[in-house]
C-alpha positions in Angstrom: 87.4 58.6 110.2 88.0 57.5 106.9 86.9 60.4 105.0 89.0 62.2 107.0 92.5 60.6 106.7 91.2 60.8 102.7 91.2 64.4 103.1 94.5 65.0 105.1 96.1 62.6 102.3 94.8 64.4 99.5 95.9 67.9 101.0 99.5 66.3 101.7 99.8 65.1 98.0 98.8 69.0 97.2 101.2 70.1 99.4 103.9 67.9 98.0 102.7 68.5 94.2 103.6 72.7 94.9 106.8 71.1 96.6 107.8 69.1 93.5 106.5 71.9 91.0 108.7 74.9 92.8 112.3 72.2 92.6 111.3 71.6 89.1 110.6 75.6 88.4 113.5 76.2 89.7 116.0 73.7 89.0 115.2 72.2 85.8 118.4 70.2 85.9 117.0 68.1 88.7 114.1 66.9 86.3 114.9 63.1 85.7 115.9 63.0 89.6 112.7 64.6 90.9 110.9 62.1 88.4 112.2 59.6 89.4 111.4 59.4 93.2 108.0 58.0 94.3 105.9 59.6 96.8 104.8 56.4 99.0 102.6 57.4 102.3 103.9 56.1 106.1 101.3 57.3 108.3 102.4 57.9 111.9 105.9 58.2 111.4 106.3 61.6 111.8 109.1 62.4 109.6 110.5 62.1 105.8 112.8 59.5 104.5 114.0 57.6 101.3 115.1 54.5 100.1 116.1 55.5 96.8 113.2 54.7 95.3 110.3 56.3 97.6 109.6 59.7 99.1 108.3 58.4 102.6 105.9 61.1 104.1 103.8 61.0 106.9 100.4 63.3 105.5 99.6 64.1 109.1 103.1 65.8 109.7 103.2 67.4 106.1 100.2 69.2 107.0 101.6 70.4 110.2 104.9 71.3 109.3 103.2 73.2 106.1 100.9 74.9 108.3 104.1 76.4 110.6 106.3 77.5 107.5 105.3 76.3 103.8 109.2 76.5 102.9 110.4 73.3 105.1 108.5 71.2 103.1 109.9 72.2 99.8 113.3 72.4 102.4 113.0 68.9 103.2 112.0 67.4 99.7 115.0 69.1 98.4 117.3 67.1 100.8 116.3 63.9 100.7 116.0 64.0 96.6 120.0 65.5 97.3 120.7 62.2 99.3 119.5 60.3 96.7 121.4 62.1 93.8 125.3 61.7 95.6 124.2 58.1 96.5 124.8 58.3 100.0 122.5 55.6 101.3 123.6 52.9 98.6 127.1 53.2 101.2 125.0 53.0 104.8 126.0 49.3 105.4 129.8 50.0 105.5 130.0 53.0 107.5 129.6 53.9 111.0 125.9 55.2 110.5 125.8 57.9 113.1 128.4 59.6 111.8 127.5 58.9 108.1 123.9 60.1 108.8 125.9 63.6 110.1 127.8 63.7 107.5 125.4 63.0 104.7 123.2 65.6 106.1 125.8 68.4 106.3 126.7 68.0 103.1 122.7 68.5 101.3 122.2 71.5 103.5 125.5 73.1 102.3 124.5 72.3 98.6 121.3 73.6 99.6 122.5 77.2 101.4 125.0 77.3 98.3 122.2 77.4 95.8 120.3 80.5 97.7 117.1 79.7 96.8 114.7 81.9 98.6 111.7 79.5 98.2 113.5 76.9 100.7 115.3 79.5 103.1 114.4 78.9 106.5 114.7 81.5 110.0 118.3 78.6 111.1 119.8 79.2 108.3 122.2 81.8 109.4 123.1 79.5 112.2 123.9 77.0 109.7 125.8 79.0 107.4 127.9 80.1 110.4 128.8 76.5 111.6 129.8 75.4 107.4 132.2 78.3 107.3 134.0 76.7 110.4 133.8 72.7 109.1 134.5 74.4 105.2 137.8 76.2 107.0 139.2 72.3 108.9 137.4 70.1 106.0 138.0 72.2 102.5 135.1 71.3 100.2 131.9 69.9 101.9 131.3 66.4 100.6 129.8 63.7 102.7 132.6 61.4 102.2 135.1 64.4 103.1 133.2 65.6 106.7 132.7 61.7 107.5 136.7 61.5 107.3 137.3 64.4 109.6 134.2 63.1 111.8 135.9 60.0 112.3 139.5 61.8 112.8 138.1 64.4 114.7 135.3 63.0 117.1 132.7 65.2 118.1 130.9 65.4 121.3 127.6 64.3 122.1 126.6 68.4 122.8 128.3 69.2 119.1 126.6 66.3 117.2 123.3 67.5 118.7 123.8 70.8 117.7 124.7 69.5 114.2 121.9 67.4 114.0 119.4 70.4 115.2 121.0 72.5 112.0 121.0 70.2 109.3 118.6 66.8 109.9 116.0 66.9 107.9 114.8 63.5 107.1 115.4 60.0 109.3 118.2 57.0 107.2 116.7 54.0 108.8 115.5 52.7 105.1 119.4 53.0 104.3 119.8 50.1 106.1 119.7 46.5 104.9 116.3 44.9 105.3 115.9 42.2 107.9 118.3 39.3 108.5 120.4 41.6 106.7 119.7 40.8 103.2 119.7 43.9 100.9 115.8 44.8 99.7 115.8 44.9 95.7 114.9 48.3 94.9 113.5 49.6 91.5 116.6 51.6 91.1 119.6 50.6 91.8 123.2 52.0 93.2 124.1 52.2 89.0 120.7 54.0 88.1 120.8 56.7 90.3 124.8 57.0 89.1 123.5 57.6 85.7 120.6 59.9 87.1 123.7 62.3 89.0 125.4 62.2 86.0 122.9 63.4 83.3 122.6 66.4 86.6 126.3 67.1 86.2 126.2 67.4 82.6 123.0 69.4 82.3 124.2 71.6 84.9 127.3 73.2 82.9 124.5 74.7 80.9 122.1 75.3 83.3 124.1 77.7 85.7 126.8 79.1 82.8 128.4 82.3 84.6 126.2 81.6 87.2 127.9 81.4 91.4 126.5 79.1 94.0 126.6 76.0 92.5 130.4 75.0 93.2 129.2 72.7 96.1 126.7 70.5 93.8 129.4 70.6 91.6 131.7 69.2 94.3 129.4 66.3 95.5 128.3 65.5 92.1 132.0 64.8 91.3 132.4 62.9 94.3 129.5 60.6 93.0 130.0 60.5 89.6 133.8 59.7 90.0 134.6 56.0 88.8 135.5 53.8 91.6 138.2 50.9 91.3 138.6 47.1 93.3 142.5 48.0 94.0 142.8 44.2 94.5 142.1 43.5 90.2 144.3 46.8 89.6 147.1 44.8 91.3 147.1 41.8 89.1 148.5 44.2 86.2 151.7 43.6 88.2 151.5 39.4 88.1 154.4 37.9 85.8 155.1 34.8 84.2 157.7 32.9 86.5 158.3 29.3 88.2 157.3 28.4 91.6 158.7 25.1 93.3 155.4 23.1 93.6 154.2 19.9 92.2 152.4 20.3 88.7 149.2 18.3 89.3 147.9 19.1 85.7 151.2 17.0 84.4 151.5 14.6 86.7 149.9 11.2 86.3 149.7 9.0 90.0 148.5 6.2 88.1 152.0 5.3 86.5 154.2 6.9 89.1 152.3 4.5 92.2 153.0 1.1 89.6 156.1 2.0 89.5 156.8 1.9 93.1 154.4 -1.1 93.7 156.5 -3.3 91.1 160.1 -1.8 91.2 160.4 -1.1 94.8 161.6 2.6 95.1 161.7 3.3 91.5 159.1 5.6 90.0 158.2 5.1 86.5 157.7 9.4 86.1 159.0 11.7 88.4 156.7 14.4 89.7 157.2 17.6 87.5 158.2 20.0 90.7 158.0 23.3 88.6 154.5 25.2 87.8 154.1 28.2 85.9 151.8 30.5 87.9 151.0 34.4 87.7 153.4 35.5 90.5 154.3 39.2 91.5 158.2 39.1 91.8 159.7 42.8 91.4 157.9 45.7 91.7 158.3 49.3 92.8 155.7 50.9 95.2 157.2 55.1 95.1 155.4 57.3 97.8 155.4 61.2 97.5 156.7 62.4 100.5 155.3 66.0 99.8 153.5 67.9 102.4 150.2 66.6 101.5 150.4 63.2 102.3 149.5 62.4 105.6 152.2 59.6 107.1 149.3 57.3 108.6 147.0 56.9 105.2 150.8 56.7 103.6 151.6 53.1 106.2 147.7 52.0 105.6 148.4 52.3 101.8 151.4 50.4 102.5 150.1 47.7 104.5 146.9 47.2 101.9 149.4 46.7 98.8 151.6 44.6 101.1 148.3 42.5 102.7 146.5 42.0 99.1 149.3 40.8 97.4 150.5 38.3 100.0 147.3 37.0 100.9 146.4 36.1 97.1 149.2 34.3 96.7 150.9 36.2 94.5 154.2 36.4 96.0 157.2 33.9 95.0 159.1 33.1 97.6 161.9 35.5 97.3 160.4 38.8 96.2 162.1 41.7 95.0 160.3 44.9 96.8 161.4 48.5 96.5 159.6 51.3 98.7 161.2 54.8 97.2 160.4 57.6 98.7 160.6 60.5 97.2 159.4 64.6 96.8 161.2 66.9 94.4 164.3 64.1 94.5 165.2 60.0 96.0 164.9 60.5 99.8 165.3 56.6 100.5 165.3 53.2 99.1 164.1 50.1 101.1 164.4 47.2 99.3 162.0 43.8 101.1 162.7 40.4 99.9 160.2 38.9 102.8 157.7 39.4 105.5 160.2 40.5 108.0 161.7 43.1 105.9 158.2 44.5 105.6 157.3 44.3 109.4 160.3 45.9 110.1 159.8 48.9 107.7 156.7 49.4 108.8 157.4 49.1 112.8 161.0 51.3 112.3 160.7 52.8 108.9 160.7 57.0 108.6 158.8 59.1 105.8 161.5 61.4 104.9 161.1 64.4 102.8 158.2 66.1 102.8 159.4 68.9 100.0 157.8 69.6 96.6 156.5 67.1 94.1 158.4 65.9 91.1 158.0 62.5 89.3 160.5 62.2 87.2 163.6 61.1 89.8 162.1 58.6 90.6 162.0 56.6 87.5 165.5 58.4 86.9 166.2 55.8 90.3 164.5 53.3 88.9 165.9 53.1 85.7 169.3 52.9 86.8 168.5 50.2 89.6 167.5 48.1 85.8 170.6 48.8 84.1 172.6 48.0 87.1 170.9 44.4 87.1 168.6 45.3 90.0 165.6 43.7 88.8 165.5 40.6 86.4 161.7 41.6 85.1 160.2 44.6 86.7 157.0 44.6 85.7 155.3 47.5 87.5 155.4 50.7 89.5 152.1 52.4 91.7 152.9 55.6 92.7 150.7 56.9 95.5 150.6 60.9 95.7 148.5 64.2 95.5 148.8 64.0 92.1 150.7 67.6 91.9 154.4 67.3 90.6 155.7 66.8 87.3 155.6 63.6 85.1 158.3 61.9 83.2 157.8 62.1 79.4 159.1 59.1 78.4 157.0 55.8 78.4 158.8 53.6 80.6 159.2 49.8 80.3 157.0 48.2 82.7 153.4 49.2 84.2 152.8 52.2 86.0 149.9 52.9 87.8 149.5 57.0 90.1 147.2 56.3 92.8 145.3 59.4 94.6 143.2 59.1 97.4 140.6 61.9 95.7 139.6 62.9 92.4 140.7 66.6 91.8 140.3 68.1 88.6 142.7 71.3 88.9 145.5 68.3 89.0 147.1 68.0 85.5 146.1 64.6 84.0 148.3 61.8 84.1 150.6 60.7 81.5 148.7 58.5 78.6 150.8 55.7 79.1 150.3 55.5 82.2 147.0 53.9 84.6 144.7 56.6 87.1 143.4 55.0 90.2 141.4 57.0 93.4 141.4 55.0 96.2 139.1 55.1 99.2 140.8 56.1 102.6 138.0 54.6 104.6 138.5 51.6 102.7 142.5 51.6 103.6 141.8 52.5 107.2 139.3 49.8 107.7 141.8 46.8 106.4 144.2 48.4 108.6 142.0 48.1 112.0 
């Protein structure tokens, strides 16, 4: 019995070895990737899977799925090493999994059909290839984080999502998950590493496929990826000034003088407590929203309410604030101005998006500017713009922070002015603070 599990394992590691060899063969700009995933055996499992450190194979099911079409195991290598190079289990945790799983699967086997490699083609593919040109017509570019939006805007049924799952599963997540008691396993390679791993791929695939088609989809997912991602909470405090908030000053105040002077002069405090603090309190600020086509009004009010929500609940707020929600698409549609929670609740409950034109920047800080000179704003430290990132910028350097927000990275958008800060925000991360 045991020379014989010796022998299936041997012929599955010979199997995998041709696997490995015909990726490397034929995309050499995989090399550090496929190097650095470990084949580790899981016998009786029936099925592939990785935890970003480990190919997981079952030798008895290589054998058999080699014997009925040599292709699905090269297929299936290629997939999960794909999983691990856009990082798409280092996000499991915070997700709703089944659609995750869906949409992380959907988006390898598009990179996969995209890169027509007749050595992985499989007898489904055509099936497959039909169903992406119907997501690629509702979604645009195929990236897992892209089809999980629409998934979770659009829910499937359970016939669709087993019909999905029948085209493009390949490999089981469970390892995705946090290890028991929830506490993350510590793997070999981390979140960071593979980061570094997908972007040495970007890089040496410029060269790799120069006038070369069918790799726009890698291209896509390894941008989504690579792409630096912020804590919009730490972005936020650029927009903190220096001010005075009515509080008692416990680092001035001494209690040991100011109680002896009421125990031995009746009423009469020897110091009086110093009521004023300096503290780092947002007071005036500008929040502009591009009311263009391409802005959806929902992710516009959860972008709202996430600016509103963070700087509230850190304390960050004086008591009166000075608020200004422009809106604005090729010129000033509206100006709300909120000095206090119920301005804001009311805004949001009431308030319209009006607009919905073409993109230009520049009247807005036209707006703005004259709102300073007319003695609007005592210190106006900052403006966050939140768009598509397709208008025209203001030349001029302006004199407080400003700070264009995008929910994607895109790079046929021009570039934002120097003086100015980039930031892509996460929409599942806005529509998960906003229930």
């Amino acid at each position: 019995m045991a020379a014989e599990e010796s022998r299936i394992q041997a012929l599955a590691d010979q199997i995998l070895t041709l696997a490995h060899d015909d990726l490397l063969m034929h995309l050499r700009f995989f090399d550090m990737a496929l190097a650095q995933l470990k084949w580790k055996e899981k016998a009786k499992t029936g099925c592939f899977a990785t935890d970003g450190q480990h190919l997981f194979y079952d030798p008895v099911y290589v054998l058999k799925a080699y014997q009925e079409n040599p292709k699905y195991i090269t297929r299936s290598y290629l997939h999960v090493l794909l999983h691990c190079i856009f990082s798409h289990g280092f996000q499991y945790n915070k997700l709703d999994t089944d659609d995750w799983d869906l949409a992380a699967d959907i988006a390898v086997e598009n990179v996969i059909l995209d890169l027509k490699l007749e050595s992985v083609a499989l007898e489904e593919d055509a099936d497959a290839v039909r169903k992406l040109r119907v997501l690629r017509e509702d979604i645009g570019s195929l990236t897992a984080e892209r089809i999980y939006r629409y998934f979770r805007h659009n829910p499937i049924t359970p016939r669709e999502r087993e019909e999905l799952v029948r085209l493009f599963a390949r490999d089981v997540h469970s390892p995705w998950r946090n290890g028991d008691g929830g506490k993350q396993e510590q793997l070999e390679i981390t979140e960071e590493q593979w980061k570094k791993i997908s972007e040495r791929v970007k890089a040496d695939l410029k060269s790799f496929t120069r006038n070369k088609s069918g790799a726009e989809s890698l291209e896509k997912n390894l941008e989504e990826t690579t792409r630096d991602r912020y804590d919009y909470s730490d972005i936020l405090r650029r927009f903190t000034v220096m001010g005075e908030d009515i509080r008692v000053n416990d680092d001035e105040f001494d209690y040991i003088y100011y109680t002896y002077g009421l125990e031995h002069y009746g009423n009469l405090p020897l110091i009086e407590p110093l009521e004023y603090k300096e503290t780092n309190k947002v007071r005036e600020f500008v929040i502009a929203i591009d009311t263009s086509a391409s802005c959806r009004g929902a992710i516009v009010k959860a972008f709202l309410r996430k600016t509103y929500s963070i700087l509230k609940g850190s304390e960050n707020f004086f008591h009166r604030v000075n608020v200004h929600i422009v809106q604005c698409d090729s010129q000033v549609q509206s100006d709300t101005k909120i000095t206090n929670d119920e301005d804001f609740d009311a805004f949001m409950r009431y308030g319209k998006l009006t607009g919905f034109g073409a993109t230009d920047f520049r009247p807005v800080f036209d707006y703005v500017e004259k709102l300073r000179l007319q003695g609007e704003f005592e210190d106006l430290k900052g403006l966050i713009y939140f768009t598509d990132g397709y208008g025209i910028y203001p030349r001029k350097m302006p004199p407080y922070d400003v700070i264009f927000a995008f929910l994607e990275e895109d790079g046929n958008r021009a570039p934002v002015p120097p003086w100015s800060m980039k930031v892509v925000l996460e929409e599942e991360a806005l529509e998960e603070d906003n229930g």
